[in-house]
PDB file of N, CA, C and O in Angstrom:
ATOM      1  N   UNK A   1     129.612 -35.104 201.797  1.00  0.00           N
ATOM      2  CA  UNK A   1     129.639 -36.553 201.676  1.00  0.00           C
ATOM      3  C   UNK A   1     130.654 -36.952 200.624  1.00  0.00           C
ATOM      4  O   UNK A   1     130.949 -36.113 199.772  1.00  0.00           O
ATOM      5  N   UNK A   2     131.340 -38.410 200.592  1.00  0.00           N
ATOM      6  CA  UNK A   2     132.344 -38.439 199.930  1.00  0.00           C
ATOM      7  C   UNK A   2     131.313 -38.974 198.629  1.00  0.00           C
ATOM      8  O   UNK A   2     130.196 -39.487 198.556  1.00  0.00           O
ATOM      9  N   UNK A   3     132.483 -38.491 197.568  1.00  0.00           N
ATOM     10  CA  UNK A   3     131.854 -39.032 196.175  1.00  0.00           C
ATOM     11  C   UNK A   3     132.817 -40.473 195.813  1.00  0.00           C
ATOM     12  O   UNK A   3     132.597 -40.881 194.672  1.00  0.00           O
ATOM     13  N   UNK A   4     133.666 -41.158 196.466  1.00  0.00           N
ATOM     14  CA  UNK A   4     134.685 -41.947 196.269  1.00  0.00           C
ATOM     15  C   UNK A   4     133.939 -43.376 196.310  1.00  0.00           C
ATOM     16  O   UNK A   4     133.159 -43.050 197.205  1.00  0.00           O
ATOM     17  N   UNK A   5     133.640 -44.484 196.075  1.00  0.00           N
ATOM     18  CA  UNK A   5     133.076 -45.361 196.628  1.00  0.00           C
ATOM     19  C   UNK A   5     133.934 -46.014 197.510  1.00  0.00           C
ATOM     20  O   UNK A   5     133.425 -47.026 197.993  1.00  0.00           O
ATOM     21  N   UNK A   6     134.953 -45.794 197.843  1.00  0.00           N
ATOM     22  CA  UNK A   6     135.918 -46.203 199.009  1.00  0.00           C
ATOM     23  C   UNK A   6     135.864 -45.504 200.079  1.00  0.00           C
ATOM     24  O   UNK A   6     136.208 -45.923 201.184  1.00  0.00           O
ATOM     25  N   UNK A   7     135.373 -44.236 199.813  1.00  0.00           N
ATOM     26  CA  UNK A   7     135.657 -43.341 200.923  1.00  0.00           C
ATOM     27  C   UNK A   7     134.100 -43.495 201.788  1.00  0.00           C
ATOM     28  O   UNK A   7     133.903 -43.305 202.988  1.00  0.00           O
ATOM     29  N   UNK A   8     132.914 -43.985 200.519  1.00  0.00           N
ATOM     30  CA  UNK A   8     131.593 -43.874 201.419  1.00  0.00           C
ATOM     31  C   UNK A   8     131.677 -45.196 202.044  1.00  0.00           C
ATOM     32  O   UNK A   8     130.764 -45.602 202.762  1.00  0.00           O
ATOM     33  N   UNK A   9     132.537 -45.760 201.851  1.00  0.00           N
ATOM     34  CA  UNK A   9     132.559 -47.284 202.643  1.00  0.00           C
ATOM     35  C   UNK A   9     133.107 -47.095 203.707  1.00  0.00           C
ATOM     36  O   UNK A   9     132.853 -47.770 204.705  1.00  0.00           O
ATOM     37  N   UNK A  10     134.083 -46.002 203.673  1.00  0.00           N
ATOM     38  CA  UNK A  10     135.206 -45.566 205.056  1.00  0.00           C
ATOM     39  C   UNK A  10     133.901 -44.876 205.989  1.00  0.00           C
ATOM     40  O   UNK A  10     133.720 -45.307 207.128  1.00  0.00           O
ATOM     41  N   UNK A  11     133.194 -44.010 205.548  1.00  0.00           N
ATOM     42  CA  UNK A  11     132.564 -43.169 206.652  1.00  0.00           C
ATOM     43  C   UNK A  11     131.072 -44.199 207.303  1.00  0.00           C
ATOM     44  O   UNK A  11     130.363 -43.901 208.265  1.00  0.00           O
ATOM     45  N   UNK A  12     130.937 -45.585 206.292  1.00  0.00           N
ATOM     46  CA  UNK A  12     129.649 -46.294 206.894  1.00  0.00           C
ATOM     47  C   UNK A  12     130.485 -46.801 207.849  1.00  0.00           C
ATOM     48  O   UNK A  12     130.089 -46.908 209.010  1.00  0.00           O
ATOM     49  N   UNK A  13     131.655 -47.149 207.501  1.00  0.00           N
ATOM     50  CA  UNK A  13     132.384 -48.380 208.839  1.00  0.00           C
ATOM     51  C   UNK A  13     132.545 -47.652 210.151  1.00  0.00           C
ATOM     52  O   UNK A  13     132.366 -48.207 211.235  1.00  0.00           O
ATOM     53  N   UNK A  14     133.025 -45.890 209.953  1.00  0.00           N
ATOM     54  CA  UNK A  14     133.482 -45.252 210.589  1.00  0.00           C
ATOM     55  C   UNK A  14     132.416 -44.927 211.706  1.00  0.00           C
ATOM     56  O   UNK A  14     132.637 -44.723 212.899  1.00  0.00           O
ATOM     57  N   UNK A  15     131.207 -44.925 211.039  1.00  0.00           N
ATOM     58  CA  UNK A  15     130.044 -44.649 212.135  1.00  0.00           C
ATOM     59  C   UNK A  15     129.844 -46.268 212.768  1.00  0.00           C
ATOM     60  O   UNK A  15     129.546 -46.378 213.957  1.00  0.00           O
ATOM     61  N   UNK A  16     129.980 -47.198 212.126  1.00  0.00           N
ATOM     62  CA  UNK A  16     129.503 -48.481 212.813  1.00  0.00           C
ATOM     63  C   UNK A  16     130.601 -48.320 214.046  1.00  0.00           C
ATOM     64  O   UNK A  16     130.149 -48.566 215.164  1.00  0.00           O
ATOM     65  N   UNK A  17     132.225 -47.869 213.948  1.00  0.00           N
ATOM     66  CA  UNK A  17     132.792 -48.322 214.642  1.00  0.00           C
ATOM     67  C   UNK A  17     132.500 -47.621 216.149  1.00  0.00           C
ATOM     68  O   UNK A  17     132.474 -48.132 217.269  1.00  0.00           O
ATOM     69  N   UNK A  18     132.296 -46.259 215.710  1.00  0.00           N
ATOM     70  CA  UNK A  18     131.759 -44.992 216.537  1.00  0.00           C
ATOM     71  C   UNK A  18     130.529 -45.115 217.403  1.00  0.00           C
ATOM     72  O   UNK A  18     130.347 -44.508 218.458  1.00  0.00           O
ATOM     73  N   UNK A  19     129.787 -45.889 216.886  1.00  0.00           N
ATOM     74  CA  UNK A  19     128.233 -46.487 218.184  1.00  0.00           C
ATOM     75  C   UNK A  19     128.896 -47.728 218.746  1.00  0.00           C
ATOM     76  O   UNK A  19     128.480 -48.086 219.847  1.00  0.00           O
ATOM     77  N   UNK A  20     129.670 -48.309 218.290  1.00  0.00           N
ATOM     78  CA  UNK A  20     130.848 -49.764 218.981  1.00  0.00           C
ATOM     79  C   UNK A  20     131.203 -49.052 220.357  1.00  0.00           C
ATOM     80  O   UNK A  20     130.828 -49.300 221.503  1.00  0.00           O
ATOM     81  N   UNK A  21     132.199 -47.920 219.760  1.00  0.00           N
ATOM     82  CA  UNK A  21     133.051 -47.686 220.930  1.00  0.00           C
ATOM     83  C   UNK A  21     131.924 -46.887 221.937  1.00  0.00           C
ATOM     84  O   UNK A  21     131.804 -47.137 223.136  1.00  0.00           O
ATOM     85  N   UNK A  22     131.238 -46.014 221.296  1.00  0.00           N
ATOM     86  CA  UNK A  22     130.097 -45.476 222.263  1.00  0.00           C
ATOM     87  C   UNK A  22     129.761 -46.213 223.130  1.00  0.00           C
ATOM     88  O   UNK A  22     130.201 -45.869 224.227  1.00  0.00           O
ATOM     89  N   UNK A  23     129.051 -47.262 223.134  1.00  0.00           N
ATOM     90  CA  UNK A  23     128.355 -47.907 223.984  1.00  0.00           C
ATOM     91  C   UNK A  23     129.228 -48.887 224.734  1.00  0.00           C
ATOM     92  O   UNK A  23     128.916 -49.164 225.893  1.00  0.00           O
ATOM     93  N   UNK A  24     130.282 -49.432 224.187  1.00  0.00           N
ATOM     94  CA  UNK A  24     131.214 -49.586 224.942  1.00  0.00           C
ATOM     95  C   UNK A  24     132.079 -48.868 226.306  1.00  0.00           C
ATOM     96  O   UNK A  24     132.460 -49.453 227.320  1.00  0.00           O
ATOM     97  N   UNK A  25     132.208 -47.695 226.020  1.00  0.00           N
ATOM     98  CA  UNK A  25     132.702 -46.538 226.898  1.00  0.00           C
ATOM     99  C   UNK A  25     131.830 -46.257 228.070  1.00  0.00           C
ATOM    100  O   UNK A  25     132.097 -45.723 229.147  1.00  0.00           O
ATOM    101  N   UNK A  26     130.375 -46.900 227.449  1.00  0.00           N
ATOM    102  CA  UNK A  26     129.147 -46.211 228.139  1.00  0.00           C
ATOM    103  C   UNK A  26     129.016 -46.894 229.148  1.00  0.00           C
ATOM    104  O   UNK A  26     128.783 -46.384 230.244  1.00  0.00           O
ATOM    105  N   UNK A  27     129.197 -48.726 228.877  1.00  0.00           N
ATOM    106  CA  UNK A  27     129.258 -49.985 229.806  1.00  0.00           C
ATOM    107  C   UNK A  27     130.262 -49.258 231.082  1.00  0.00           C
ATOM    108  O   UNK A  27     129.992 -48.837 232.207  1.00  0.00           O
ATOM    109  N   UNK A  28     131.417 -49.341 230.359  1.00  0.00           N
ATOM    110  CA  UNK A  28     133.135 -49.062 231.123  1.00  0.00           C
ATOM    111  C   UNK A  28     132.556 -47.361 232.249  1.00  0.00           C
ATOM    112  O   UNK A  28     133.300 -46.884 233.106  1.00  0.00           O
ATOM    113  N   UNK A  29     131.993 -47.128 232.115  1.00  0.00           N
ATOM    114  CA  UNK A  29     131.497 -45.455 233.083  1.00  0.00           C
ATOM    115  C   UNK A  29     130.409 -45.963 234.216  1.00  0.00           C
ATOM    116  O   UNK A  29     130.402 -45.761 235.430  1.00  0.00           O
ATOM    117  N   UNK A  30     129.448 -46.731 233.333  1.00  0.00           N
ATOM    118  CA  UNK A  30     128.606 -47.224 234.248  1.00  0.00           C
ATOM    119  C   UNK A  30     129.129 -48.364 235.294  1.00  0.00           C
ATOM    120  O   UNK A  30     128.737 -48.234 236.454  1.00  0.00           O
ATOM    121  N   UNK A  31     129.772 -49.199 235.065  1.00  0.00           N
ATOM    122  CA  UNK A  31     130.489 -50.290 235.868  1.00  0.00           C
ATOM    123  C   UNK A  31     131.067 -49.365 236.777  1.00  0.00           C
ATOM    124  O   UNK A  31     130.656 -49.447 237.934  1.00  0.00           O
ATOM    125  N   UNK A  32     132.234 -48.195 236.431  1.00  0.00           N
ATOM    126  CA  UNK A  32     132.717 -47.554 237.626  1.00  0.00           C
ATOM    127  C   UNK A  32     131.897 -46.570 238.504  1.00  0.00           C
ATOM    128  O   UNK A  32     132.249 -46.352 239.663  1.00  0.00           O
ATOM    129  N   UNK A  33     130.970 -46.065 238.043  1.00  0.00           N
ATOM    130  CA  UNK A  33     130.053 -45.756 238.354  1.00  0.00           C
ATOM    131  C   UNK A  33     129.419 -46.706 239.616  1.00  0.00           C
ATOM    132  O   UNK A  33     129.624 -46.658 240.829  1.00  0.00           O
ATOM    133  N   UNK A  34     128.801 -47.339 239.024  1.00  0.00           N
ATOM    134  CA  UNK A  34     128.513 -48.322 239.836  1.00  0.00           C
ATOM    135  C   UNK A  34     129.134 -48.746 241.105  1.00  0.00           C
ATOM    136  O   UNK A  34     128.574 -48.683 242.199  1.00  0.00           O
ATOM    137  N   UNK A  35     130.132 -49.112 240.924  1.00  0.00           N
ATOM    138  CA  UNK A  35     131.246 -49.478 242.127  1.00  0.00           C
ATOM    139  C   UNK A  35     131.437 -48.118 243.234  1.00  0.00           C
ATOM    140  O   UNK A  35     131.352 -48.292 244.449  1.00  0.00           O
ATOM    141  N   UNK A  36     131.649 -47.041 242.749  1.00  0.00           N
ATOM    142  CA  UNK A  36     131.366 -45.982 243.444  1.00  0.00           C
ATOM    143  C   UNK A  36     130.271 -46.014 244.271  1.00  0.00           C
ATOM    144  O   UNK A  36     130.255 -45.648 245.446  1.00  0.00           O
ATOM    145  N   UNK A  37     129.430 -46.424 243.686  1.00  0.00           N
ATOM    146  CA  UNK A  37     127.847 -45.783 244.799  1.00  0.00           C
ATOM    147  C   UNK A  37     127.452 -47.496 245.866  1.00  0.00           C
ATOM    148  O   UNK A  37     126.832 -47.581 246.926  1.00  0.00           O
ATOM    149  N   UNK A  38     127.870 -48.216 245.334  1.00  0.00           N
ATOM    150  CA  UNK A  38     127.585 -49.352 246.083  1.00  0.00           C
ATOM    151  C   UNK A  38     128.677 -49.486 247.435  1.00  0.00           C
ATOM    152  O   UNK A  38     129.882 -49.247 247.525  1.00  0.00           O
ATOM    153  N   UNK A  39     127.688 -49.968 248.401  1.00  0.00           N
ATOM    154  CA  UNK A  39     127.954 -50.074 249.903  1.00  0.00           C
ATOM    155  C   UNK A  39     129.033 -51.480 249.772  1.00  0.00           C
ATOM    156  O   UNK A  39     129.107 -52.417 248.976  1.00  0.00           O
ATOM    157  N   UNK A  40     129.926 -50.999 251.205  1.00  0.00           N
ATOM    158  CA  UNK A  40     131.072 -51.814 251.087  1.00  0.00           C
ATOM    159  C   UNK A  40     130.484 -53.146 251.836  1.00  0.00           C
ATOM    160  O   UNK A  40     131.019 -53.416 252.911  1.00  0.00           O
ATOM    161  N   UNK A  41     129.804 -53.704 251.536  1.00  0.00           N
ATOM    162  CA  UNK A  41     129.786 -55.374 251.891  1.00  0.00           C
ATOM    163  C   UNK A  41     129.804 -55.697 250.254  1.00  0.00           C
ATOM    164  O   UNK A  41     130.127 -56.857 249.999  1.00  0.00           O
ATOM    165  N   UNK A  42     129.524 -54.905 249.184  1.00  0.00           N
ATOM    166  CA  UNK A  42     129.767 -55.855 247.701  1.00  0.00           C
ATOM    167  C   UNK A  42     130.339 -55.046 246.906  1.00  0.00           C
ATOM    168  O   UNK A  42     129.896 -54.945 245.762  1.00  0.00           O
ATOM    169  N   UNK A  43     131.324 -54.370 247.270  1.00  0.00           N
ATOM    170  CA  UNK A  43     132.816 -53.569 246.810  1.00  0.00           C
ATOM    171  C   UNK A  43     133.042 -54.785 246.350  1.00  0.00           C
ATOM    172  O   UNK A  43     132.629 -54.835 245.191  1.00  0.00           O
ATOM    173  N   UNK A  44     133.566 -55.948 246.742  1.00  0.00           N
ATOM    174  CA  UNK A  44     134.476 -56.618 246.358  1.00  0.00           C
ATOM    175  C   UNK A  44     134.017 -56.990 244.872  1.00  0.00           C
ATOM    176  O   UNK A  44     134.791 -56.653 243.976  1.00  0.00           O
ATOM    177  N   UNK A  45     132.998 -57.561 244.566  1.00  0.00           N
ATOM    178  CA  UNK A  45     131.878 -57.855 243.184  1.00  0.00           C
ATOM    179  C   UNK A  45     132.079 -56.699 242.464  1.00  0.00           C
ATOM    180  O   UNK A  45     132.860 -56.719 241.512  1.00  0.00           O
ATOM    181  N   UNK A  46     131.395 -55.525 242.823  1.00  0.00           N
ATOM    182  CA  UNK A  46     131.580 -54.727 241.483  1.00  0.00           C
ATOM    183  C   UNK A  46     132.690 -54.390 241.517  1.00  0.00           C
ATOM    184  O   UNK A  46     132.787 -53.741 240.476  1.00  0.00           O
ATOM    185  N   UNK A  47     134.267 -54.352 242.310  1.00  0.00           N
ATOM    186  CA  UNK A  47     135.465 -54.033 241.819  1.00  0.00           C
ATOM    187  C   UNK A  47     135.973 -55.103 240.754  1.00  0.00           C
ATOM    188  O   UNK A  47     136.747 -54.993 239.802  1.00  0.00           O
ATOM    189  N   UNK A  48     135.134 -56.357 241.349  1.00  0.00           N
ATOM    190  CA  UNK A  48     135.530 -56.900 239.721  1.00  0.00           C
ATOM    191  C   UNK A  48     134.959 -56.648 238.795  1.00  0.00           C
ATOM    192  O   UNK A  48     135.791 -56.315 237.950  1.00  0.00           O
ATOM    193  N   UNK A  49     133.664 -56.579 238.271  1.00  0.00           N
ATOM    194  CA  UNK A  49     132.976 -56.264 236.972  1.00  0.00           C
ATOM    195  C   UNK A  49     133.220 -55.432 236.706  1.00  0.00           C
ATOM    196  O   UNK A  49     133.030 -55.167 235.519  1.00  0.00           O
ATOM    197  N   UNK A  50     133.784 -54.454 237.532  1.00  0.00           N
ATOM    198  CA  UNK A  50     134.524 -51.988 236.678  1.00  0.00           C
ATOM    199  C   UNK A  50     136.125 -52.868 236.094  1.00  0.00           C
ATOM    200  O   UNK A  50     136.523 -52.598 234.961  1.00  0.00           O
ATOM    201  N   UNK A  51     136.905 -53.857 236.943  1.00  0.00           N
ATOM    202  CA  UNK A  51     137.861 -54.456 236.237  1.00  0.00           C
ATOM    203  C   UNK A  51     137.696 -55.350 234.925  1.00  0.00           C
ATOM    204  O   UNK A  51     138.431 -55.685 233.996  1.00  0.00           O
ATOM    205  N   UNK A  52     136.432 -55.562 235.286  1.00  0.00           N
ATOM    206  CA  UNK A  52     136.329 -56.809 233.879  1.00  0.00           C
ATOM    207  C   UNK A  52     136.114 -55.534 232.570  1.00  0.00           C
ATOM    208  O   UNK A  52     136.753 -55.492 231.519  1.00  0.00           O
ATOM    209  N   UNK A  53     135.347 -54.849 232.886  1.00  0.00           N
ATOM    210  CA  UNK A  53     134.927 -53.530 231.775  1.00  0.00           C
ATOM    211  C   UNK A  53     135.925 -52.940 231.324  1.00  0.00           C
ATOM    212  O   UNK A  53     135.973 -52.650 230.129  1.00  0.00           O
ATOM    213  N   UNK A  54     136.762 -52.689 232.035  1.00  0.00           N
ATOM    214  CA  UNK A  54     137.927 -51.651 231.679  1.00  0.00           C
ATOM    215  C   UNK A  54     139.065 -52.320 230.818  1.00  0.00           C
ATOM    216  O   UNK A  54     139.668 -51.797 229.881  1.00  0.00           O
ATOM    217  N   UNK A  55     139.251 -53.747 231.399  1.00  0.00           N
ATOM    218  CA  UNK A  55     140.038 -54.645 230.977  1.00  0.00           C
ATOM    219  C   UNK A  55     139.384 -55.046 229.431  1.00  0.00           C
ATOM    220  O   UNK A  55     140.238 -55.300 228.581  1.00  0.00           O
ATOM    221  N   UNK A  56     138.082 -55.117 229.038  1.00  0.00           N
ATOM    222  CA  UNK A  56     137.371 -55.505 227.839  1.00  0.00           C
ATOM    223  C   UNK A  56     137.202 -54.046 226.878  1.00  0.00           C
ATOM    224  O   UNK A  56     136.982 -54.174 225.674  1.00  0.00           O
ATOM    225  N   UNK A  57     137.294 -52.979 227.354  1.00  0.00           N
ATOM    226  CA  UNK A  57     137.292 -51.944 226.523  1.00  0.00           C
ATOM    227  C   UNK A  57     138.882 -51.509 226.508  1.00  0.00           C
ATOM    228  O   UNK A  57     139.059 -50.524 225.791  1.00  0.00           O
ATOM    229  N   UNK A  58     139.933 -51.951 227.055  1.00  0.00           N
ATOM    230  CA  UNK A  58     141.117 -51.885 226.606  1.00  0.00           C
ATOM    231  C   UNK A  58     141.546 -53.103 225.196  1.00  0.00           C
ATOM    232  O   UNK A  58     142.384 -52.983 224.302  1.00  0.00           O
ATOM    233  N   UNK A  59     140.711 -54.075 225.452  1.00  0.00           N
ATOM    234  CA  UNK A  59     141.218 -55.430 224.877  1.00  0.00           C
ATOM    235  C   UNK A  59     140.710 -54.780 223.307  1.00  0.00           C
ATOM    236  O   UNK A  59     141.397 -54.677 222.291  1.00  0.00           O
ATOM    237  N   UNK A  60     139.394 -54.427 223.498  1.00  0.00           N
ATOM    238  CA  UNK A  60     138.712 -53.572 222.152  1.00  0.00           C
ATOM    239  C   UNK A  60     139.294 -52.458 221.360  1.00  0.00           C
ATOM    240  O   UNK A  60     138.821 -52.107 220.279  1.00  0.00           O
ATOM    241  N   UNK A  61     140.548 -51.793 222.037  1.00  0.00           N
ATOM    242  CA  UNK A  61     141.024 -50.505 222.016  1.00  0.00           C
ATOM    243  C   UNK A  61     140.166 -49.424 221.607  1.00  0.00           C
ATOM    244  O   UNK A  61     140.367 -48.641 220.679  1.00  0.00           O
ATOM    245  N   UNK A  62     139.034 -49.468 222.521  1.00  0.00           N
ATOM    246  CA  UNK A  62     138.195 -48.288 223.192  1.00  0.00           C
ATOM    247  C   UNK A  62     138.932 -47.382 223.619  1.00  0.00           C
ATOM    248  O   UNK A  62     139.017 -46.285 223.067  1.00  0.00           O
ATOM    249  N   UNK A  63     139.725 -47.797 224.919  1.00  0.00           N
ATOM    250  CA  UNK A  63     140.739 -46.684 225.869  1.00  0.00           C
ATOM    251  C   UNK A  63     142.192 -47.211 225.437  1.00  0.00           C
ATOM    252  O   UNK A  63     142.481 -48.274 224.888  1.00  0.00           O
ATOM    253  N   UNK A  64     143.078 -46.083 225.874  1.00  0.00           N
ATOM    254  CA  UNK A  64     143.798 -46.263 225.569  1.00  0.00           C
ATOM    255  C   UNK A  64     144.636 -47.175 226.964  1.00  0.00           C
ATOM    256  O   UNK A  64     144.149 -47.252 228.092  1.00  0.00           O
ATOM    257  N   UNK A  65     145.808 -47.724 226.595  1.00  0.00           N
ATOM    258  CA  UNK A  65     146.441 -48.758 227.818  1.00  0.00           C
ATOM    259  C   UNK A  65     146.330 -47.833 229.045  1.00  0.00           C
ATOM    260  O   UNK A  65     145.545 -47.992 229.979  1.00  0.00           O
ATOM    261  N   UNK A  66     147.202 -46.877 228.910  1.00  0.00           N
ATOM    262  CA  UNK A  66     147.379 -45.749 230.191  1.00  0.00           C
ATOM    263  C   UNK A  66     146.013 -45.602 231.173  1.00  0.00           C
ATOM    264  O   UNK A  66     145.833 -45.839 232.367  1.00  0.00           O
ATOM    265  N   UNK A  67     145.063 -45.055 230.008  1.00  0.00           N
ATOM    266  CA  UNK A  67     144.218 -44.932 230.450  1.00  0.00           C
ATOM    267  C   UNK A  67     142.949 -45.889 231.208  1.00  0.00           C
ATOM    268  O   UNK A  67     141.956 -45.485 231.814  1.00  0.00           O
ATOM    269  N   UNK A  68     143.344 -47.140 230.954  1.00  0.00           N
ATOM    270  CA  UNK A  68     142.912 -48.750 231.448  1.00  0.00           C
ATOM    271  C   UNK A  68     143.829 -48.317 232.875  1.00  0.00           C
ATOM    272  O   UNK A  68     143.319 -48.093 233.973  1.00  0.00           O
ATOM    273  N   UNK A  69     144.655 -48.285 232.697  1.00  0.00           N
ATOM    274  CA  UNK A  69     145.502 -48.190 233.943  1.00  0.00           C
ATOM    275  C   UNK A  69     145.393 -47.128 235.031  1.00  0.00           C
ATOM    276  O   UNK A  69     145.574 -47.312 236.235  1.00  0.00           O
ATOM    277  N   UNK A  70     145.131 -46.209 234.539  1.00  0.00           N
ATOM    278  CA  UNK A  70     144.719 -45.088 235.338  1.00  0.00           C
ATOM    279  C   UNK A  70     143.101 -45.117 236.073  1.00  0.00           C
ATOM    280  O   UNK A  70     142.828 -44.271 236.924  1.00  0.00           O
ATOM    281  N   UNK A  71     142.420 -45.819 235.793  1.00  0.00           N
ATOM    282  CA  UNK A  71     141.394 -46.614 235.947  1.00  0.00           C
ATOM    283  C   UNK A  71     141.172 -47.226 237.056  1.00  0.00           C
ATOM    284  O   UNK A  71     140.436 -46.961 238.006  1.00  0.00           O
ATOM    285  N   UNK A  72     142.060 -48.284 236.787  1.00  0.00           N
ATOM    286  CA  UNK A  72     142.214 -49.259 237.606  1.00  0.00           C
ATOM    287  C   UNK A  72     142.895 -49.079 238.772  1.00  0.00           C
ATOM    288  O   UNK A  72     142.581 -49.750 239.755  1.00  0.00           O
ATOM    289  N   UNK A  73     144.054 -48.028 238.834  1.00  0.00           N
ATOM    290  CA  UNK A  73     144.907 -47.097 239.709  1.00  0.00           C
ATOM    291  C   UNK A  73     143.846 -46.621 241.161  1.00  0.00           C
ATOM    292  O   UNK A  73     143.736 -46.833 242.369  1.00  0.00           O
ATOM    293  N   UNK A  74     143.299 -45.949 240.183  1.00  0.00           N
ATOM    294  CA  UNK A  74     142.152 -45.208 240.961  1.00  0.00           C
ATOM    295  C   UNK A  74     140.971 -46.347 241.554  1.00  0.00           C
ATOM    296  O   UNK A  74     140.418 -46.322 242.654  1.00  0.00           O
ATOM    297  N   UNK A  75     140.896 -46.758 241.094  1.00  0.00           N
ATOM    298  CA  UNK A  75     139.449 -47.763 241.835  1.00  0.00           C
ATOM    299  C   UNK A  75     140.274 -48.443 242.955  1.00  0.00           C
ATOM    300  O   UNK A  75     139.731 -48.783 244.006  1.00  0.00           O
ATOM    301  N   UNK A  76     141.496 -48.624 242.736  1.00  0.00           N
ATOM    302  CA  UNK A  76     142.390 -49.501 243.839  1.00  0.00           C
ATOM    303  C   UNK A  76     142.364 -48.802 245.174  1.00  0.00           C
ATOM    304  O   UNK A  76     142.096 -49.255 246.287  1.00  0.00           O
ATOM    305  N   UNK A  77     142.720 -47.545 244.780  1.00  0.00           N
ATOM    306  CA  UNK A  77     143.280 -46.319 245.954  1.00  0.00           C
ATOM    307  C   UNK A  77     141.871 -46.383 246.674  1.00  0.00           C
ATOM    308  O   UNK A  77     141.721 -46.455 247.894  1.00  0.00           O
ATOM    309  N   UNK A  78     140.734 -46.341 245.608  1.00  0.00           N
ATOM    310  CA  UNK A  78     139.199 -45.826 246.904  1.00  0.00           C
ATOM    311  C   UNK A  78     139.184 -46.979 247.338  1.00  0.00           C
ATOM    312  O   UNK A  78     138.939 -46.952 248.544  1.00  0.00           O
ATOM    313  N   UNK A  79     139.317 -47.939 246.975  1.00  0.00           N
ATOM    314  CA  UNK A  79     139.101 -49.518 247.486  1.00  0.00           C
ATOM    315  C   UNK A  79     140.033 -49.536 248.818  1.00  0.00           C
ATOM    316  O   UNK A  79     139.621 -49.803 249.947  1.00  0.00           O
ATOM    317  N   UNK A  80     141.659 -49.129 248.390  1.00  0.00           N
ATOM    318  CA  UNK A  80     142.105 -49.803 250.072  1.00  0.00           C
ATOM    319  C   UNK A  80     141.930 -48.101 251.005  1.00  0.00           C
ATOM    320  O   UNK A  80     142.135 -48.207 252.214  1.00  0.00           O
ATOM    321  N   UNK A  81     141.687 -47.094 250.653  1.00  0.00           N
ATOM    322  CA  UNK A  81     141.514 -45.789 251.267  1.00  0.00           C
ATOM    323  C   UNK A  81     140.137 -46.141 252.283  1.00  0.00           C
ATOM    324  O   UNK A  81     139.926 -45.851 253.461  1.00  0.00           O
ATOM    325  N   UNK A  82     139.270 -46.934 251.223  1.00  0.00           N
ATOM    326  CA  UNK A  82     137.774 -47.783 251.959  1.00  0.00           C
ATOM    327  C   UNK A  82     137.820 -48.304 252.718  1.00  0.00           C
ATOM    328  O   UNK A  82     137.118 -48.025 253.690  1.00  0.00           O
ATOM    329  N   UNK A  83     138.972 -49.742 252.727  1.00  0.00           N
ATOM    330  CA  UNK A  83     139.322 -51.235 253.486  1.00  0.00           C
ATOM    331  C   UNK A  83     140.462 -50.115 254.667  1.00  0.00           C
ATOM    332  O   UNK A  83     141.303 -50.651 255.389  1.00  0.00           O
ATOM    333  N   UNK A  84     140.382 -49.515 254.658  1.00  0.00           N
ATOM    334  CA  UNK A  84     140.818 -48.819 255.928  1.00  0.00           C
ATOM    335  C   UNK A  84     141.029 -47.765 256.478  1.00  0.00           C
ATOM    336  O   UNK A  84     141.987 -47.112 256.889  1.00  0.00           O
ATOM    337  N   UNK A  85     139.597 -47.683 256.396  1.00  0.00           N
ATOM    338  CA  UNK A  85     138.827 -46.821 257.400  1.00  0.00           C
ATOM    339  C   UNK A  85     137.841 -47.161 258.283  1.00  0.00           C
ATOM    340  O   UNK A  85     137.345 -46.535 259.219  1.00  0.00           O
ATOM    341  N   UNK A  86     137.521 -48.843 257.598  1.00  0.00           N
ATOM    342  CA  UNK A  86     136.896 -49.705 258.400  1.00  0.00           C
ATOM    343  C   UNK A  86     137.381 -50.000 259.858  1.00  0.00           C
ATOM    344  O   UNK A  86     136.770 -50.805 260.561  1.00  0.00           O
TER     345      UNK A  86
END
């Protein structure tokens, strides 16, 4: 443990920020998650809320940009790979 009183202020923030991004990350998995297992009459709904998540844990810098993007890349491809096969 630090003996610094700056530094024990660094490791309280450091854990506050660390259950932030946790549960944040956790939302952003479950949303895509989600969109995955749900039947295509309400694809269209949860492709927005896995976009709204991904887009709000980028805005947070949770993920990194790329990785917002790579995200979103991918949910696109199962989405029109989906919209036509119909």
């Amino acid at each position: 443990m630090a003996n610094i009183k700056s530094a024990v202020k660094r490791v309280k923030q450091t854990a506050k920020r660390q259950l932030r991004n946790k549960g944040m990350r956790s939302h952003l998995r479950t949303a895509v998650k989600q969109y995955r297992d749900v039947e295509d009459a309400k694809k269209n709904e949860k492709i927005a809320q896995a976009y709204s998540e991904i887009d709000r844990a980028r805005k947070k810098g949770v993920i990194h940009k790329n990785a917002a993007a790579r995200y979103k890349s991918r949910l696109a491809r199962k989405a029109a790979k989906a919209g036509a096969s119909q």
